[in-house]
C-alpha positions in Angstrom: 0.0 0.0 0.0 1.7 3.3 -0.6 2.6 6.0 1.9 0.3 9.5 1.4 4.0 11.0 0.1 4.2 8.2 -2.8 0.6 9.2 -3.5 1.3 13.0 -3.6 4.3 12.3 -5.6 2.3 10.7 -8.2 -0.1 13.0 -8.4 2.4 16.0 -9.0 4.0 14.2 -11.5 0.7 13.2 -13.3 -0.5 16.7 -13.2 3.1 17.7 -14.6 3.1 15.4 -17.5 -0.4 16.8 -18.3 1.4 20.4 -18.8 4.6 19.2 -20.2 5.6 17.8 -23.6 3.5 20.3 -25.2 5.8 21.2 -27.4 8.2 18.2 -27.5 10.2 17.1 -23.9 7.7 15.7 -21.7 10.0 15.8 -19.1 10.3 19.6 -19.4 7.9 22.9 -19.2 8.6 25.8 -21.4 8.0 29.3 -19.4 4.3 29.8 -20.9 3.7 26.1 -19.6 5.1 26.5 -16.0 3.1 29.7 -15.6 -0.3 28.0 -16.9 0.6 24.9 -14.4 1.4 27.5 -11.4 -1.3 29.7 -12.2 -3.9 27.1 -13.1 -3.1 24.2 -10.0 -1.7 27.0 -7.3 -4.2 29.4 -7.5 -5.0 29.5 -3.7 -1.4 29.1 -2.6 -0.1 32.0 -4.8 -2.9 34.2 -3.8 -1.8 33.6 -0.1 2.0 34.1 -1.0 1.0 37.3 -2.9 -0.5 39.0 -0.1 0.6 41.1 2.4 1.0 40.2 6.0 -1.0 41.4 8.4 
C-alpha cells in the first residue's frame, strides 16, 4: 500500500506530465507552460503568497 508521500508524488507528476511535452520534452515545461501549471493548479497558494502580511 503506498505512503500518502508516494501518492502526492504521483499525483504531482501526473499533473506535470499533463502540462509538459506540449511542445516536445515531456519531461520539461517551457516558461508559458510553468506559468499555466502554477497559475492554473496554485491558484489559492499563490494568492496567499502574494498577499501582504498582516
Amino acid at each position: 500500500m503506498p505512503t500518502q508521500l508516494e501518492n502526492a508524488m504521483d499525483t504531482l507528476i501526473k499533473i506535470f506530465h499533463h502540462y509538459s511535452g506540449k511542445e516536445g520534452d515531456k519531461y520539461k515545461l517551457n516558461k508559458g507552460d510553468l506559468k499555466q501549471f502554477l497559475t492554473s493548479e496554485l491558484t489559492d497558494f499563490l494568492s496567499l503568497m502574494l498577499k501582504p502580511l498582516s
